[in-house]
mmCIF file of the N, C-alpha and C atoms, coordinates in Angstrom:
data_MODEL
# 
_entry.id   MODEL 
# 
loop_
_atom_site.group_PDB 
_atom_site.id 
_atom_site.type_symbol 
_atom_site.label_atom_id 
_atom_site.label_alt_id 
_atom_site.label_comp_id 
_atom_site.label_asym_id 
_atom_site.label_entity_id 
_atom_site.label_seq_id 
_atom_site.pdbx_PDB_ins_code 
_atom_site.Cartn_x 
_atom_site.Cartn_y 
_atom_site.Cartn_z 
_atom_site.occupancy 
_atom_site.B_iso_or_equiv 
_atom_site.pdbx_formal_charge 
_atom_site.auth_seq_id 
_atom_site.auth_comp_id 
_atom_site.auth_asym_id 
_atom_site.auth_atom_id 
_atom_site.pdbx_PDB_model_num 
ATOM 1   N N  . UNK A 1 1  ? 6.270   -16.875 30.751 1.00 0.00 ? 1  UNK A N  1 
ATOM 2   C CA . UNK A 1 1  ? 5.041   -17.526 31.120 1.00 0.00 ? 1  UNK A CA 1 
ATOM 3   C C  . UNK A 1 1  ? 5.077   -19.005 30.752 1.00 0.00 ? 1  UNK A C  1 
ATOM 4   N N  . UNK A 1 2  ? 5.954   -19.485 30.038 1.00 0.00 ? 2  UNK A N  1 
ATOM 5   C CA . UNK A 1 2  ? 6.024   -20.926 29.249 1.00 0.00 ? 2  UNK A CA 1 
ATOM 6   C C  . UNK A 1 2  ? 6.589   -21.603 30.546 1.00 0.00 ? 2  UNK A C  1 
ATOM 7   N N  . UNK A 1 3  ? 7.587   -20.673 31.030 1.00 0.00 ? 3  UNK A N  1 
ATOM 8   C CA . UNK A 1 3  ? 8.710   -21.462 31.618 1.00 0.00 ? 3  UNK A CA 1 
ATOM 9   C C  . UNK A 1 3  ? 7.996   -21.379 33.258 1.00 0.00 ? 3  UNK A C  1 
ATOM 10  N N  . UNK A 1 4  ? 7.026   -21.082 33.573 1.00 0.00 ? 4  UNK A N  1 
ATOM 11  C CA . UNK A 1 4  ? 5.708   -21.503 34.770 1.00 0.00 ? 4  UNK A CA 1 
ATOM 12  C C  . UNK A 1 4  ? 4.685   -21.647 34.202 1.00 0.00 ? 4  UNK A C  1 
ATOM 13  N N  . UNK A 1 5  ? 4.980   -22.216 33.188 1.00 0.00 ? 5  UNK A N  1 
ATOM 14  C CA . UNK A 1 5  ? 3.982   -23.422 32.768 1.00 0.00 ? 5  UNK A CA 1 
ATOM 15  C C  . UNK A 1 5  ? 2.148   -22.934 32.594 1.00 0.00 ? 5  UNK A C  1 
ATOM 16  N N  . UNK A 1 6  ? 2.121   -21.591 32.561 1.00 0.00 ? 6  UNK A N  1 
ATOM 17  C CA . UNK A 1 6  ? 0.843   -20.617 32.252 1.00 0.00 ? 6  UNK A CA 1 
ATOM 18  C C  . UNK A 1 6  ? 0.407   -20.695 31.039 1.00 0.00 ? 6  UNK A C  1 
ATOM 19  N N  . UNK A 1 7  ? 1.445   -20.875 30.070 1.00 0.00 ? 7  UNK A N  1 
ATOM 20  C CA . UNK A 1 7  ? 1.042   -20.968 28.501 1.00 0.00 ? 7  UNK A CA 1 
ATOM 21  C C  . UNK A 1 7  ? 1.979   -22.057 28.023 1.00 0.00 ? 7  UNK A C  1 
ATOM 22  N N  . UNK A 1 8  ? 1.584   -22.176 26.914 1.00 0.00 ? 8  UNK A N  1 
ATOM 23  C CA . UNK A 1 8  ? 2.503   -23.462 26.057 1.00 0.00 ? 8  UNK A CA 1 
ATOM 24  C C  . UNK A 1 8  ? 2.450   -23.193 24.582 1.00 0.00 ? 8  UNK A C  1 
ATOM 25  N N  . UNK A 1 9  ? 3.881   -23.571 23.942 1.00 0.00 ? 9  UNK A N  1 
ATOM 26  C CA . UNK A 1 9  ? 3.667   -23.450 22.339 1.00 0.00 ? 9  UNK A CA 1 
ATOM 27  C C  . UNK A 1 9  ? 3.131   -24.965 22.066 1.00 0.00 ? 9  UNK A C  1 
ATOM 28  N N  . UNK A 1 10 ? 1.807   -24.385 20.838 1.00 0.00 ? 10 UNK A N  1 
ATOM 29  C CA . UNK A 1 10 ? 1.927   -25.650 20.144 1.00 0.00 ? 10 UNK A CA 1 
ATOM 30  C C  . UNK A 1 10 ? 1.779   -25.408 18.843 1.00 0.00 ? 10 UNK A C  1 
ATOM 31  N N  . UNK A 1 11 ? 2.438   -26.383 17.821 1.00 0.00 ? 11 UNK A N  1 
ATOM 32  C CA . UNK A 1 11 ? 3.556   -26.225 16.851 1.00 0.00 ? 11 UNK A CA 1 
ATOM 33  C C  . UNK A 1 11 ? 2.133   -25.671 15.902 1.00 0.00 ? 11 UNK A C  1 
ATOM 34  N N  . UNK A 1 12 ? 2.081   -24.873 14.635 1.00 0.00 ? 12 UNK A N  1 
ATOM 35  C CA . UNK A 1 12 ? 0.824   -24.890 13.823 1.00 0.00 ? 12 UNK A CA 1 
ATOM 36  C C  . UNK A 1 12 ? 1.197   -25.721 12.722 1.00 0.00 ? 12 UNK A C  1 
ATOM 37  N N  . UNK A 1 13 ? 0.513   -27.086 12.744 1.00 0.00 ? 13 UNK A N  1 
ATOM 38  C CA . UNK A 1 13 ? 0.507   -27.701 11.534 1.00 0.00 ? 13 UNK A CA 1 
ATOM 39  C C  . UNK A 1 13 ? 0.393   -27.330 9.654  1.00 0.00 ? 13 UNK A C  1 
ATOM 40  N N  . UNK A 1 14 ? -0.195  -26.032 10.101 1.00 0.00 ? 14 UNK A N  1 
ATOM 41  C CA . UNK A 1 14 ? 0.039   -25.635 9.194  1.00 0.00 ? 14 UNK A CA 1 
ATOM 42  C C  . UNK A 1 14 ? 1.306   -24.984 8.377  1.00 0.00 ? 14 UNK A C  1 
ATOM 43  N N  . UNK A 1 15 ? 2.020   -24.559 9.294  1.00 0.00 ? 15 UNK A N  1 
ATOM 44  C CA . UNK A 1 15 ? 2.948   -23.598 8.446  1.00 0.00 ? 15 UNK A CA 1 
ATOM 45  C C  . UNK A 1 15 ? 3.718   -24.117 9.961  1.00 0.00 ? 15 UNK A C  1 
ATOM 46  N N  . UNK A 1 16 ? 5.402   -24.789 10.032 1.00 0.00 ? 16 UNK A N  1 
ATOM 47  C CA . UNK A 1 16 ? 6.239   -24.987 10.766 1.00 0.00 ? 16 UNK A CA 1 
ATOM 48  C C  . UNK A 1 16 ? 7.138   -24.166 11.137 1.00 0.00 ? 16 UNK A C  1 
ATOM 49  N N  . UNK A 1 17 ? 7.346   -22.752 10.708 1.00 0.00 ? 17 UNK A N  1 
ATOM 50  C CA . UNK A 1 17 ? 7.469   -21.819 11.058 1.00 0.00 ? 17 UNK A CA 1 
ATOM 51  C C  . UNK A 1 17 ? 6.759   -21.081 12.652 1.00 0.00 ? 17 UNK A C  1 
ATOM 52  N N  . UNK A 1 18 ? 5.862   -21.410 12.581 1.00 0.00 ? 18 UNK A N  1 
ATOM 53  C CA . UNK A 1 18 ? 4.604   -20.684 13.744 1.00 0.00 ? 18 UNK A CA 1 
ATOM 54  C C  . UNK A 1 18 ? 4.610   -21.849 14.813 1.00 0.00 ? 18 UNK A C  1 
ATOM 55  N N  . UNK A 1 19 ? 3.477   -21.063 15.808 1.00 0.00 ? 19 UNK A N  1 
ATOM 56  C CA . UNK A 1 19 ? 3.112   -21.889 16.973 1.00 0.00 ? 19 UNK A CA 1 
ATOM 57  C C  . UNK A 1 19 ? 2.264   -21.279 17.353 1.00 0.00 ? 19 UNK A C  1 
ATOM 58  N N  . UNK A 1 20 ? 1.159   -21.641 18.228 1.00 0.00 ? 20 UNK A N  1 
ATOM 59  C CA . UNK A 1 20 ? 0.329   -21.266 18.664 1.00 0.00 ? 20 UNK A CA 1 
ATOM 60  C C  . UNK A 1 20 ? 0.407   -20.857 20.428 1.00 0.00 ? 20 UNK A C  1 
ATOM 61  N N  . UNK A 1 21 ? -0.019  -19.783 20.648 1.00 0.00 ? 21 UNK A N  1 
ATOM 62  C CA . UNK A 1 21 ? -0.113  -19.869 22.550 1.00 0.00 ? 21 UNK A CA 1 
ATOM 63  C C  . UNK A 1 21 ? -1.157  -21.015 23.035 1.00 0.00 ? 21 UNK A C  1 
ATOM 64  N N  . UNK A 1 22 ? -1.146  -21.327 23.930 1.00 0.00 ? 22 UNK A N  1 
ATOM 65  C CA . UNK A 1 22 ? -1.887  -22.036 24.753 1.00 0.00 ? 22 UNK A CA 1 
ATOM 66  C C  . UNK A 1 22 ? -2.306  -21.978 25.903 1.00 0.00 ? 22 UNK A C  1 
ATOM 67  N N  . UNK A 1 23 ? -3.216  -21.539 26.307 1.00 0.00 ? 23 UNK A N  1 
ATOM 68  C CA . UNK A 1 23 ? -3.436  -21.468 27.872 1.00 0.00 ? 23 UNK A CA 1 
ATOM 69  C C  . UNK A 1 23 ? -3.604  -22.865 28.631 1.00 0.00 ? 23 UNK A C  1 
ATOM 70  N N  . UNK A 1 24 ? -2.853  -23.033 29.583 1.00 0.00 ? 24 UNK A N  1 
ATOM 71  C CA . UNK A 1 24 ? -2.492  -24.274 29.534 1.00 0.00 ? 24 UNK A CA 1 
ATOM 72  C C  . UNK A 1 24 ? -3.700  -24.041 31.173 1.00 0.00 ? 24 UNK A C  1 
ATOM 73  N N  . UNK A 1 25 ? -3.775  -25.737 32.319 1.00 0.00 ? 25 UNK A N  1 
ATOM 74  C CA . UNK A 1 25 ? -5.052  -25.536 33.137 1.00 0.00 ? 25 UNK A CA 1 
ATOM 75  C C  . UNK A 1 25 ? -4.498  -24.242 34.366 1.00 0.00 ? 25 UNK A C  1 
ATOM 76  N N  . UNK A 1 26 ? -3.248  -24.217 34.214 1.00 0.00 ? 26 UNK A N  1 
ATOM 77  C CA . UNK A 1 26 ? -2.535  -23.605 35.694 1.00 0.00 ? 26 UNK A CA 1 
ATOM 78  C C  . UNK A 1 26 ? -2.394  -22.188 35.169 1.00 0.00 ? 26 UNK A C  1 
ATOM 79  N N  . UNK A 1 27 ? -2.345  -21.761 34.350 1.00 0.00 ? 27 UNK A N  1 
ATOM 80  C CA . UNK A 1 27 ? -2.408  -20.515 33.441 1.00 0.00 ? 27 UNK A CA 1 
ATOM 81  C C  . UNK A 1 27 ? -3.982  -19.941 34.045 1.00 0.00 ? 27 UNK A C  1 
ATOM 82  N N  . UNK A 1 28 ? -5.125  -20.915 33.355 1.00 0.00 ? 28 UNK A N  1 
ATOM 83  C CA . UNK A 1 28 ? -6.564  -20.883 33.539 1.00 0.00 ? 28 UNK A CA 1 
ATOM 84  C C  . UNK A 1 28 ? -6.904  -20.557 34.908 1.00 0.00 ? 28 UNK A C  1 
ATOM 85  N N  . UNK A 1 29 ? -5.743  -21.231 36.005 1.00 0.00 ? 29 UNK A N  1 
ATOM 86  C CA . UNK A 1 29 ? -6.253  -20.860 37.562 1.00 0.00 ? 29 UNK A CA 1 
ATOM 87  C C  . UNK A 1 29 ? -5.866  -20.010 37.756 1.00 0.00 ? 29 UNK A C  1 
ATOM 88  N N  . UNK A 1 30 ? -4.830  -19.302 37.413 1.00 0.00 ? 30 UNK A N  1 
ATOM 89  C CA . UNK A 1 30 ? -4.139  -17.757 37.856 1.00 0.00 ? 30 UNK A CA 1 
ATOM 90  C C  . UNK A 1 30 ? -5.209  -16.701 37.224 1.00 0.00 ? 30 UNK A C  1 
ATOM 91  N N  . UNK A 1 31 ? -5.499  -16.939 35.934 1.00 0.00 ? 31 UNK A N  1 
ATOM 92  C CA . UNK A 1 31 ? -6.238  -15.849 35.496 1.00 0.00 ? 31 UNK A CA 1 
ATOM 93  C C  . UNK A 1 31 ? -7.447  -15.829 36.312 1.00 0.00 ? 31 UNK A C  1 
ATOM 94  N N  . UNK A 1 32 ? -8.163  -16.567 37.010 1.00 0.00 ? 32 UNK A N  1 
ATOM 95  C CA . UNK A 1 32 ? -9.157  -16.875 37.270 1.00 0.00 ? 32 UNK A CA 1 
ATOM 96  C C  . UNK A 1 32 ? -8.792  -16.225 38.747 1.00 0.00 ? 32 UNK A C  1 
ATOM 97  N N  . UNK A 1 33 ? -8.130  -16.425 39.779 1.00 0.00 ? 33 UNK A N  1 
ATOM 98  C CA . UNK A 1 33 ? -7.581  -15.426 40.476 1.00 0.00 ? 33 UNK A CA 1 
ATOM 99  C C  . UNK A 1 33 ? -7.425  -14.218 40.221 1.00 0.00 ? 33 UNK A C  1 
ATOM 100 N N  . UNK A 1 34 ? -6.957  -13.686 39.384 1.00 0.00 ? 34 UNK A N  1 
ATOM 101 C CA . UNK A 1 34 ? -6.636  -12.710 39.204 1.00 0.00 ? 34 UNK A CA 1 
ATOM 102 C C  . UNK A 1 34 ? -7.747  -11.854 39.111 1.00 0.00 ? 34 UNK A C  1 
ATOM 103 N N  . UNK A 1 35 ? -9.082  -12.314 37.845 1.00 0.00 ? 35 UNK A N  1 
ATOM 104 C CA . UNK A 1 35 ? -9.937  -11.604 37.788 1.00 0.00 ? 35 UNK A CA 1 
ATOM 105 C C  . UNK A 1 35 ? -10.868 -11.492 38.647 1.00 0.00 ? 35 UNK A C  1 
ATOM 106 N N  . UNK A 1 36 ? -11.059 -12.851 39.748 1.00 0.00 ? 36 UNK A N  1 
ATOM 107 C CA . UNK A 1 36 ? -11.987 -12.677 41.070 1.00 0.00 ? 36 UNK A CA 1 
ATOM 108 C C  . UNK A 1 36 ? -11.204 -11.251 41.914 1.00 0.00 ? 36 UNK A C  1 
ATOM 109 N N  . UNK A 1 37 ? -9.893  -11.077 41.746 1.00 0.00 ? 37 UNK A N  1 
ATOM 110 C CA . UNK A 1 37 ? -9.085  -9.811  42.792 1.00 0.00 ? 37 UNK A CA 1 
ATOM 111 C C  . UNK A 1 37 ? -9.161  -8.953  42.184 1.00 0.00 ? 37 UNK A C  1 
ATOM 112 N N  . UNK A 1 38 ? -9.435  -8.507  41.014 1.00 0.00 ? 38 UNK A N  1 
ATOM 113 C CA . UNK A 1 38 ? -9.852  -7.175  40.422 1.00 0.00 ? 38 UNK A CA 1 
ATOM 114 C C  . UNK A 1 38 ? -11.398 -7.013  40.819 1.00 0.00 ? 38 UNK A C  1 
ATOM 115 N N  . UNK A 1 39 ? -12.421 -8.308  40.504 1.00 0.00 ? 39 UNK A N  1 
ATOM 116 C CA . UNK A 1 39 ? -14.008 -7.964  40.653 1.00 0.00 ? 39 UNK A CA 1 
ATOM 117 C C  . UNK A 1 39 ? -13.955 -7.597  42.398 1.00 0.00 ? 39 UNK A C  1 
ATOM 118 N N  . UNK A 1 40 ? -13.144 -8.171  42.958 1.00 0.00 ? 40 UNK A N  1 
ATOM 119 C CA . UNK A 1 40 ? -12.875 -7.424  44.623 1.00 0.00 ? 40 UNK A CA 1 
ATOM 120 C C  . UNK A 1 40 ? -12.813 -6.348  44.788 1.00 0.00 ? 40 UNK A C  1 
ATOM 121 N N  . UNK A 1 41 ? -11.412 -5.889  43.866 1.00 0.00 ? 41 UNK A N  1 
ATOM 122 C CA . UNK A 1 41 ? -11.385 -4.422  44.264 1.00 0.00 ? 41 UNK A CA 1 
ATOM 123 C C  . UNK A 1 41 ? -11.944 -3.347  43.420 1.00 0.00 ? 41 UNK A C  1 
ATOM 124 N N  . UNK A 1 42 ? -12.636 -3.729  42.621 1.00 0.00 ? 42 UNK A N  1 
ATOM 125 C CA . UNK A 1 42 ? -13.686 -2.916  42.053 1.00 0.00 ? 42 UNK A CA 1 
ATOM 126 C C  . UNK A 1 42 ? -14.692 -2.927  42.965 1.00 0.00 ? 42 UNK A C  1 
ATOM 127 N N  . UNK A 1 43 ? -15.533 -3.780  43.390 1.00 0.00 ? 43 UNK A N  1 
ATOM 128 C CA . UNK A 1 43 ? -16.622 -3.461  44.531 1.00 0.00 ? 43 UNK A CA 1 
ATOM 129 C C  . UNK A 1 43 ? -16.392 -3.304  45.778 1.00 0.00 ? 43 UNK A C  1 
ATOM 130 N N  . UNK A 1 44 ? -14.746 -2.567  46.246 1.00 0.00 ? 44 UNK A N  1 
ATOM 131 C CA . UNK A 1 44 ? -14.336 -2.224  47.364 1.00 0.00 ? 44 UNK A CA 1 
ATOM 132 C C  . UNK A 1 44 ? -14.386 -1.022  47.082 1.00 0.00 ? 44 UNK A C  1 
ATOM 133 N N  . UNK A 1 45 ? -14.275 -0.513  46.035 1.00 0.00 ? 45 UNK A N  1 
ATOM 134 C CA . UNK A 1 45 ? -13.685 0.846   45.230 1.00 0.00 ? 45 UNK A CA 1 
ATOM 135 C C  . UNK A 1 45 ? -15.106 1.666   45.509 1.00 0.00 ? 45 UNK A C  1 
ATOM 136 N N  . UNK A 1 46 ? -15.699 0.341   44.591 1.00 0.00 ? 46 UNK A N  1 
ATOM 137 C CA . UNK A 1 46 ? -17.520 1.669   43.850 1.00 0.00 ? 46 UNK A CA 1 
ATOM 138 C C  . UNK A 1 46 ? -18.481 1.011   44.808 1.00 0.00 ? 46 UNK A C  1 
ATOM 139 N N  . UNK A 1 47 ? -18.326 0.177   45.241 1.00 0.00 ? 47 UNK A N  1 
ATOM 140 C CA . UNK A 1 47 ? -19.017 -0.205  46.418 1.00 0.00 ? 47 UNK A CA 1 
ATOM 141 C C  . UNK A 1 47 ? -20.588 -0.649  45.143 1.00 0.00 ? 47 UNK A C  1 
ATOM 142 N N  . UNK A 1 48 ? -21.692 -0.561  45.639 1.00 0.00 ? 48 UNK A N  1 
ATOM 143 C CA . UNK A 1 48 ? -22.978 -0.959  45.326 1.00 0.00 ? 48 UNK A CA 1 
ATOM 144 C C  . UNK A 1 48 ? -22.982 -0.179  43.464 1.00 0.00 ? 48 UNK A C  1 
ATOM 145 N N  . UNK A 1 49 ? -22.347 0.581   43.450 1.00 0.00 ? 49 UNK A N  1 
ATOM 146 C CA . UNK A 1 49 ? -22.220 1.144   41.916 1.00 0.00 ? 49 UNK A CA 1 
ATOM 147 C C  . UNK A 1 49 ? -22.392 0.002   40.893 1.00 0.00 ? 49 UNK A C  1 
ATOM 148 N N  . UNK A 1 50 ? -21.626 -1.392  41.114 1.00 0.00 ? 50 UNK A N  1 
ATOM 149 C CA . UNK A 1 50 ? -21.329 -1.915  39.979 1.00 0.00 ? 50 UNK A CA 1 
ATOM 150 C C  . UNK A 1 50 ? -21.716 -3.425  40.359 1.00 0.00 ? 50 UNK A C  1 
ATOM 151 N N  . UNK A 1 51 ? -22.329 -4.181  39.452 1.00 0.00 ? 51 UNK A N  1 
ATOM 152 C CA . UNK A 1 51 ? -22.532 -5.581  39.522 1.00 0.00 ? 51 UNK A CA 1 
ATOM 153 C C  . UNK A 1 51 ? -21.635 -6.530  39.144 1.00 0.00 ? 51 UNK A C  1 
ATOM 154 N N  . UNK A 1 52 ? -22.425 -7.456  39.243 1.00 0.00 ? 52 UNK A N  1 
ATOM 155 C CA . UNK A 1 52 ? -21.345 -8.568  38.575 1.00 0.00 ? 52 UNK A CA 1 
ATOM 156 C C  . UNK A 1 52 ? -20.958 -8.615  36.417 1.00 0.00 ? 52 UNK A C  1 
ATOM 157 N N  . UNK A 1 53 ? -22.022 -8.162  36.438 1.00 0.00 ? 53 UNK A N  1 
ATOM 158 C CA . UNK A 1 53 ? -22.064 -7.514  34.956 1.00 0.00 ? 53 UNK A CA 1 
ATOM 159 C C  . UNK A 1 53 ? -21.028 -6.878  34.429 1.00 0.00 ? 53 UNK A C  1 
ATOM 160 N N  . UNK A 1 54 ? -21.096 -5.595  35.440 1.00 0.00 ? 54 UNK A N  1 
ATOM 161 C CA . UNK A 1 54 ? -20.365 -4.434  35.191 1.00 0.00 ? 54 UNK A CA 1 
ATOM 162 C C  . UNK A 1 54 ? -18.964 -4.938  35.318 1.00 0.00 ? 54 UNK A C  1 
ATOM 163 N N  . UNK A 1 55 ? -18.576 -5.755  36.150 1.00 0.00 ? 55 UNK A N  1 
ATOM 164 C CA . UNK A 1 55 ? -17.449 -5.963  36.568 1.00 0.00 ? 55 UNK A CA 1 
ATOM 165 C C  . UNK A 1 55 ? -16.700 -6.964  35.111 1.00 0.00 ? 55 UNK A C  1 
ATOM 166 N N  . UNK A 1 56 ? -17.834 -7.651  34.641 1.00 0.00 ? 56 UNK A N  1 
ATOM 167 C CA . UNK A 1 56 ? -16.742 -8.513  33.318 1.00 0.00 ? 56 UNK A CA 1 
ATOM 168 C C  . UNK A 1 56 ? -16.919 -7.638  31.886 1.00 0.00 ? 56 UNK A C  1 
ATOM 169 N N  . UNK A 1 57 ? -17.545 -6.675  32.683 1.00 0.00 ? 57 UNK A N  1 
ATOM 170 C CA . UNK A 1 57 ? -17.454 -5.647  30.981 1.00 0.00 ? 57 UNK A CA 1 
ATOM 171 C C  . UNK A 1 57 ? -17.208 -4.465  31.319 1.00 0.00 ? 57 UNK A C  1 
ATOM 172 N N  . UNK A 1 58 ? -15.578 -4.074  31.321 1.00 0.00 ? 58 UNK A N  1 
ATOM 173 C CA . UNK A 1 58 ? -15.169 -2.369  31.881 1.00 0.00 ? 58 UNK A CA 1 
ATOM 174 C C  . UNK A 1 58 ? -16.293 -1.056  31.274 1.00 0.00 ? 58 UNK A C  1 
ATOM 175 N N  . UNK A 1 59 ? -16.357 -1.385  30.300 1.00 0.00 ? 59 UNK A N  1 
ATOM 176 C CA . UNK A 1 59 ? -16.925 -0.331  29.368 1.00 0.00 ? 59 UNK A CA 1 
ATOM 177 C C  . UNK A 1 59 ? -18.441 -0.208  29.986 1.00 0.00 ? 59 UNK A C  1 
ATOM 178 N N  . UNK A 1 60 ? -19.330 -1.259  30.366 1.00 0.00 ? 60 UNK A N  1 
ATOM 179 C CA . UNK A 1 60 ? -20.348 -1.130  30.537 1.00 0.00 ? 60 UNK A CA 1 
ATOM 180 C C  . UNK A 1 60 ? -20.070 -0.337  32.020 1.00 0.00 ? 60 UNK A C  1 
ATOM 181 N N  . UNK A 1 61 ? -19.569 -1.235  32.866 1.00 0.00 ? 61 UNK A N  1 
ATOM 182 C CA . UNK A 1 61 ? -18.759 -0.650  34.321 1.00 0.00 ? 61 UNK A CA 1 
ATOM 183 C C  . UNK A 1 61 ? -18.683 0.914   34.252 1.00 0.00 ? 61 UNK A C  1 
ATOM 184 N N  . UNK A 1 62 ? -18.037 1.729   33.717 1.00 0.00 ? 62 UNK A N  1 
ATOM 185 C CA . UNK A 1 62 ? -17.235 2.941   33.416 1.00 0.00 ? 62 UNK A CA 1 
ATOM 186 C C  . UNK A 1 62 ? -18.354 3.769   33.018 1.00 0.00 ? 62 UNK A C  1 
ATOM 187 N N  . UNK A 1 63 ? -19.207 3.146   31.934 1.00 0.00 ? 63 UNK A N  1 
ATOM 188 C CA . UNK A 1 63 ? -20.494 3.992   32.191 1.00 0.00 ? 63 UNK A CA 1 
ATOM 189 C C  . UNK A 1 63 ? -21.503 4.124   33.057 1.00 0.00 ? 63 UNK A C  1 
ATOM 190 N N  . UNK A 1 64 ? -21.631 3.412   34.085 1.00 0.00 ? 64 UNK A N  1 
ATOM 191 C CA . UNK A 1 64 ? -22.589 3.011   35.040 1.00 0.00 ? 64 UNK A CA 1 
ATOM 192 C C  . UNK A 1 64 ? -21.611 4.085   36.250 1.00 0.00 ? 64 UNK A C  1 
ATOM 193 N N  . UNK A 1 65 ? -20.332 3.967   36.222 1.00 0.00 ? 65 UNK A N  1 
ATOM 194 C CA . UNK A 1 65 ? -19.507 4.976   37.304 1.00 0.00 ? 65 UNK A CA 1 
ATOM 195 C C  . UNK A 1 65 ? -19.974 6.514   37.075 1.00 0.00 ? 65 UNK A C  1 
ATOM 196 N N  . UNK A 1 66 ? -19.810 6.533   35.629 1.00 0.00 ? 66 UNK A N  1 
ATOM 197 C CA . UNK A 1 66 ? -19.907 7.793   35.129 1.00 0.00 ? 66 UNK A CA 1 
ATOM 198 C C  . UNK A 1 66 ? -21.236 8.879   35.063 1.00 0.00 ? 66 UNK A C  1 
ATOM 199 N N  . UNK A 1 67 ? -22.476 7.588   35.334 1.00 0.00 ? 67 UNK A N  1 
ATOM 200 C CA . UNK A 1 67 ? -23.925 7.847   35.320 1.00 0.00 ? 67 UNK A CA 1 
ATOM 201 C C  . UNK A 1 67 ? -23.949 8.558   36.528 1.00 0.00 ? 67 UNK A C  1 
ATOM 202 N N  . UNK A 1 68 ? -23.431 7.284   37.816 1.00 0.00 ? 68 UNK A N  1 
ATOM 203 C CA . UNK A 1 68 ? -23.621 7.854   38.945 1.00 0.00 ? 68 UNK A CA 1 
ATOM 204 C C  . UNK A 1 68 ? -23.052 9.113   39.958 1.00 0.00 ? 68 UNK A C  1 
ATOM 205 N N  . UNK A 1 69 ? -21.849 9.472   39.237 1.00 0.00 ? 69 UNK A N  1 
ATOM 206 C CA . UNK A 1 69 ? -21.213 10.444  39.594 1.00 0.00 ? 69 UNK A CA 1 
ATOM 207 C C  . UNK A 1 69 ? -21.905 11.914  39.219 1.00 0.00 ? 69 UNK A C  1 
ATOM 208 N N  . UNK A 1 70 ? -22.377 11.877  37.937 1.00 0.00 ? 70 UNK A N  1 
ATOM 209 C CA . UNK A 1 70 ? -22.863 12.992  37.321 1.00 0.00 ? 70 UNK A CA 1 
ATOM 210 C C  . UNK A 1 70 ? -24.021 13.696  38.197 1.00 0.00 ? 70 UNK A C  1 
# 
């Protein structure tokens, strides 16, 4: 992921041993893709089941599936 430039080490001043991840801005646009194509195919899936809510919190999601199925 470093080496397409998605994340980056940066060094921890504290202890030169370590480094920190970094989400670097092109990292930030993929994820951001990524999670608009999951909130897609979740409301392709459950259709009217699930909001926009549901969709950035699985757990809340999963119970709201689970309500409506029952």
């Amino acid at each position: 992921m470093e080496l397409s430039d998605r994340v980056r080490r940066d060094p921890d001043p504290r202890d030169a041993r370590s480094a920190f991840g970094t989400i670097t801005p092109r990292g930030r646009s993929v994820a951001k893709r990524a999670r608009q194509g999951r909130h897609d195919f979740l409301q392709h899936v459950f259709g009217e089941a699930l909001d926009d809510r549901d969709l950035s919190d699985p757990a809340r999601g999963m119970n709201r599936i689970s309500a409506s199925i029952s």
